[in-house]
TORROMI-127339 format. One line per 8 residues: number of its first residue (from 0); for each residue x, y, z of C-alpha. Coordinates in steps of 0.02 Angstrom, whole numbers. Layout:
BEGIN
NUM> X Y Z | ...
END
This chain:
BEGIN
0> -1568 -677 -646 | -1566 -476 -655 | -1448 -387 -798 | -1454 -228 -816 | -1354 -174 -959 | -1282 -8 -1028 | -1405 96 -916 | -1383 276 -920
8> -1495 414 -808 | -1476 607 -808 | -1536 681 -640 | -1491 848 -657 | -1305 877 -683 | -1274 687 -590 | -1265 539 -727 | -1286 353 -711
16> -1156 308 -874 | -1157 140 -946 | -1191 29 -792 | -1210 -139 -825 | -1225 -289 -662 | -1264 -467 -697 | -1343 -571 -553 | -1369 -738 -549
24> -1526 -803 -485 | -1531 -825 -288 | -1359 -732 -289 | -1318 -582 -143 | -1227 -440 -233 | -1197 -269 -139 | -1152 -106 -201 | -1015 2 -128
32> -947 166 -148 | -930 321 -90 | -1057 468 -52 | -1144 538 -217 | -1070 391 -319 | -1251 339 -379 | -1284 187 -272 | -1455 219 -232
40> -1491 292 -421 | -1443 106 -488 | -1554 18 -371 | -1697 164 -373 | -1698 117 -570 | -1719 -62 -543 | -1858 -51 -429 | -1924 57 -581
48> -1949 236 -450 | -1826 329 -583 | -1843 343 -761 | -1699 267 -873 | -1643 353 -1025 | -1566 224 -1106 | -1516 40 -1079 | -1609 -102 -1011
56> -1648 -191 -861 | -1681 -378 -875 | -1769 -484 -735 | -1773 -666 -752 | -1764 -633 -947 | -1940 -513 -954 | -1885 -333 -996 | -1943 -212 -869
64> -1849 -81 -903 | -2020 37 -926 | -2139 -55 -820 | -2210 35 -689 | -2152 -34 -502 | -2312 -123 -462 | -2271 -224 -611 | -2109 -278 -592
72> -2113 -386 -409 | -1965 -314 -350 | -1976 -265 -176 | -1864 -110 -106 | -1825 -72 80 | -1746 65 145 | -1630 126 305 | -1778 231 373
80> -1910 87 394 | -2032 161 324 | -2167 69 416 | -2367 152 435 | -2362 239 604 | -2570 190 611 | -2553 9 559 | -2489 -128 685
88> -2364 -264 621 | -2437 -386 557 | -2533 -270 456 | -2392 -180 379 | -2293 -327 340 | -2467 -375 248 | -2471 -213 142 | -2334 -289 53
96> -2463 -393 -48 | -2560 -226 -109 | -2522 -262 -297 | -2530 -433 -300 | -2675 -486 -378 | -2682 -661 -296 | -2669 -591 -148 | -2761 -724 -41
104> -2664 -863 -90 | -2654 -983 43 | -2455 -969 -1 | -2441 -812 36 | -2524 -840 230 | -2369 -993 230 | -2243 -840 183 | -2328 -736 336
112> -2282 -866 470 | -2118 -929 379 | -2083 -740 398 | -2127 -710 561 | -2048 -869 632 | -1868 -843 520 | -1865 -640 599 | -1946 -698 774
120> -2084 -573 753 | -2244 -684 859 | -2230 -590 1000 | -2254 -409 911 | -2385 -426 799 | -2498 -318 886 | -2386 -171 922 | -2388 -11 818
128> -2203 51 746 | -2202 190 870 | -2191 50 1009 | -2044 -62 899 | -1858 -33 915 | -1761 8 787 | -1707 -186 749 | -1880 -232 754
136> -1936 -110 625 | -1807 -178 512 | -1873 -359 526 | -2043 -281 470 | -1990 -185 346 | -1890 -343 285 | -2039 -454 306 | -2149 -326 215
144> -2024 -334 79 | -2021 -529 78 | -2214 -599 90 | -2236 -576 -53 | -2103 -691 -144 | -2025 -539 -247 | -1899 -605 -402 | -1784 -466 -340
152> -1751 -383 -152 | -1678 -216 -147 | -1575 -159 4 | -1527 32 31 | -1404 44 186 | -1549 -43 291 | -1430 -69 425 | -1340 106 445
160> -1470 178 555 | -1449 32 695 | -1331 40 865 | -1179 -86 829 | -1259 -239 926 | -1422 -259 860 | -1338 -204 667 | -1242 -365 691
168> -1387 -472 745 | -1521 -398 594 | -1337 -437 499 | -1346 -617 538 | -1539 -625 511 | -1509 -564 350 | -1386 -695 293 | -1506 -823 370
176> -1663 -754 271 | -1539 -778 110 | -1500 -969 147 | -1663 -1013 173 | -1760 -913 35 | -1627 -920 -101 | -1709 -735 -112 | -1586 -647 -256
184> -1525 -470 -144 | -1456 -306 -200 | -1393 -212 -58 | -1310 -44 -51 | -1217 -8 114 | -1044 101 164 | -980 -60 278 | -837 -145 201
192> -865 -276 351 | -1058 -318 332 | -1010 -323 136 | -902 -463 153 | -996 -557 300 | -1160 -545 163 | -1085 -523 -24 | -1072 -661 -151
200> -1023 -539 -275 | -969 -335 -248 | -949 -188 -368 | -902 -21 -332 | -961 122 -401 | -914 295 -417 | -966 449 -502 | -1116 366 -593
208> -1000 204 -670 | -946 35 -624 | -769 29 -574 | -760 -156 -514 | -886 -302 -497 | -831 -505 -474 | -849 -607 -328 | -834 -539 -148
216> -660 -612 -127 | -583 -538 -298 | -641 -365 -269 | -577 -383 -76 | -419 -469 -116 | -379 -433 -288 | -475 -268 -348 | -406 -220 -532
224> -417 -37 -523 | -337 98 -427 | -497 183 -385 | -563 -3 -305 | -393 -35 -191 | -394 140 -142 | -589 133 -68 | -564 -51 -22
232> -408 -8 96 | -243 -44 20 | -130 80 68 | 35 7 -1 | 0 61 -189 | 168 89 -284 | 223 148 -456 | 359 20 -503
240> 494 109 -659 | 654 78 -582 | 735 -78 -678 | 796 -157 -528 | 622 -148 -451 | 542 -203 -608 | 650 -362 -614 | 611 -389 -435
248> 421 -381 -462 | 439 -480 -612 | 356 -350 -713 | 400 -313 -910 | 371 -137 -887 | 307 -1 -771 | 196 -27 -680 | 59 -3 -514
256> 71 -137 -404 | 15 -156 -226 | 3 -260 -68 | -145 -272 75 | -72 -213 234 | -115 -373 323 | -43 -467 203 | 140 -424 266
264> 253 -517 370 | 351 -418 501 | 488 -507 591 | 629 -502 700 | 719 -632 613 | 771 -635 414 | 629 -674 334 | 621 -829 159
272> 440 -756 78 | 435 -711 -104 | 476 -548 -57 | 561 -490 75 | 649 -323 166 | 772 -264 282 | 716 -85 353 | 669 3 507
280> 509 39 593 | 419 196 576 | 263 270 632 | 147 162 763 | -42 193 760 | -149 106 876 | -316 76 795 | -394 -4 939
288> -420 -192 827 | -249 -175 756 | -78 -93 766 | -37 -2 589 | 141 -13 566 | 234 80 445 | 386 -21 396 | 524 89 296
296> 672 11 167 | 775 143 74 | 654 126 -76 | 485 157 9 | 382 136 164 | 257 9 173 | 97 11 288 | 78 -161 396
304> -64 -224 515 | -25 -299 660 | -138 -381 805 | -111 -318 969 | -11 -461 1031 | 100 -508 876 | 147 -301 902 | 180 -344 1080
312> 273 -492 1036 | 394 -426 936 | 419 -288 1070 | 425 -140 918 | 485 46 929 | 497 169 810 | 663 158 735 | 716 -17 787
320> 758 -113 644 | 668 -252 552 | 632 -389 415 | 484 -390 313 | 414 -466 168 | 242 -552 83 | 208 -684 -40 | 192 -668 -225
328> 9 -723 -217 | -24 -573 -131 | 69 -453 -257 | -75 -341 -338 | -82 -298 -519 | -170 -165 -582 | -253 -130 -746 | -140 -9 -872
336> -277 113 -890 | -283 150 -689 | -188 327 -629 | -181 366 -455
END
């Protein structure tokens, strides 16, 4: 289990403040948020390659918040590879043993070929990096990172520098490595989608503190803060005062609510959910996967995601009119201290 509670770092004028994650053991977390937000500072600390100035960072209850990084058997890997140009494969995936003092276990000869099997490595062992692609120098740098049984694996954006295909493949391999080593992963990326194809648990970070952490579904579905709907997505985020609207949203008093734009229902027909409009179409966007919809009532307009056939379907122009509507299980509710 890691926890790394109340850490705080001063890097010049940037500031870690206050972070605290808890991870179970053999749990995937990743770490979103935008540029600058101190993503890589967080895990940089864990791995021990940035000094803390206060707080502590917990790994399977042993306190290594001042150990140096040879210490600590946390492996980290990063977007760029960083293989040795002079060394072939199988050698630099065996570099990763260079601290361990046991070094020539027989176990850790088991890991090699459990390794190279899992990430279907056999055929390369001989090549130097210079001869790889750039999916096959993540499968070394991620067997380098795993030989040597680490308590903790640290990911920064290790699939951002790959071409769509083989990003989704290495994506996959990943999630196969975790079911089968129970290996417990922090992993910072940008990509809301490889997030929630790999993440147990999420938080989101921004401007050195944690704005939102819980399992991958609550922060996707359900995020409590402004800050977290707003970077995961959700355009429809409204400030509810008017007593009409309050009593329609069942809220006591005013309030930010909001609503996924998938989550709505447009129709041609009256619609029966929870919640539900009459109104007229606005803008169309075509965004290639989807068709954004904005859908307008004479309180506000709401964005909607279509698929390309439902849009067809219901045959929709700007203007025309329409019915549409969600479920109260979809309804967000956001936390009193959260401004837009």
């Amino acid at each position: 289990m890691i926890h790394v509670k109340d850490l705080n770092i001063r890097l010049g004028i940037f500031r870690i403040k206050n972070v605290s994650l808890k991870v179970k053991k053999g749990e995937f977390l990743v770490l979103l948020g935008p540029t600058a937000a101190g993503k890589s500072v967080v895990l940089e600390a864990i791995a021990g390659l940035v000094p803390v100035q206060s707080g502590k960072i917990m790994v399977n209850n042993r306190d290594i918040t001042f150990l140096k990084p040879e210490h600590r058997n946390i492996s980290i890997c990063y977007q760029d590879y960083n293989l040795f140009p002079h060394m072939n494969v199988q050698d630099n995936i065996r570099y990763g043993l260079r601290f361990k003092k046991d070094r020539n276990n027989p176990k850790y000869e088991k890991n090699f070929k459990e390794l190279v099997k899992l990430l279907k490595l056999g055929n390369i062992l001989e090549r130097l990096p210079l001869n790889l692609s750039g999916g096959e120098q993540q499968r070394v740098s991620l067997s380098r990172g795993l030989i040597g049984n680490p308590d903790v694996l640290l990911l920064d954006e290790p699939l951002s520098a790959l071409d769509p295909n083989i990003k989704t493949t290495i994506q996959e391999e990943l999630k196969n490595i975790h079911e089968t080593l129970h290996t417990t992963i922090i992993m910072v990326t940008h990509d809301f989608v490889e997030a929630n194809y790999l993440a147990e648990k999420v938080a989101i970070i921004n401007e050195g503190e944690i704005i939102e952490q819980g399992s991958s579904e609550e922060v996707f579905q359900k995020p409590t803060s402004i800050f977290g709907a707003q970077f995961m997505g959700i355009k429809n985020i409204f400030w509810i005062e008017d007593p009409e609207e309050l009593s329609f949203f069942g809220l006591q008093k005013p309030a930010h609510i909001g609503i996924r734009p998938e989550n709505i229902y447009v129709s041609q027909e009256p619609l029966s959910t929870d919640y539900h409009f009459k109104g007229t179409i606005g803008d169309i966007q075509n965004n290639q996967i989807f068709m954004e919809v904005k859908c307008c009532n004479a309180k506000r307009e709401y964005s909607t995601y279509l698929t390309t056939n439902r849009f067809l379907e219901l045959g929709l122009k700007k203007g025309q009119p329409i019915y549409f509507g969600f479920g109260k299980n979809y309804l967000i509710y956001f936390r009193e201290k959260n401004e837009v």
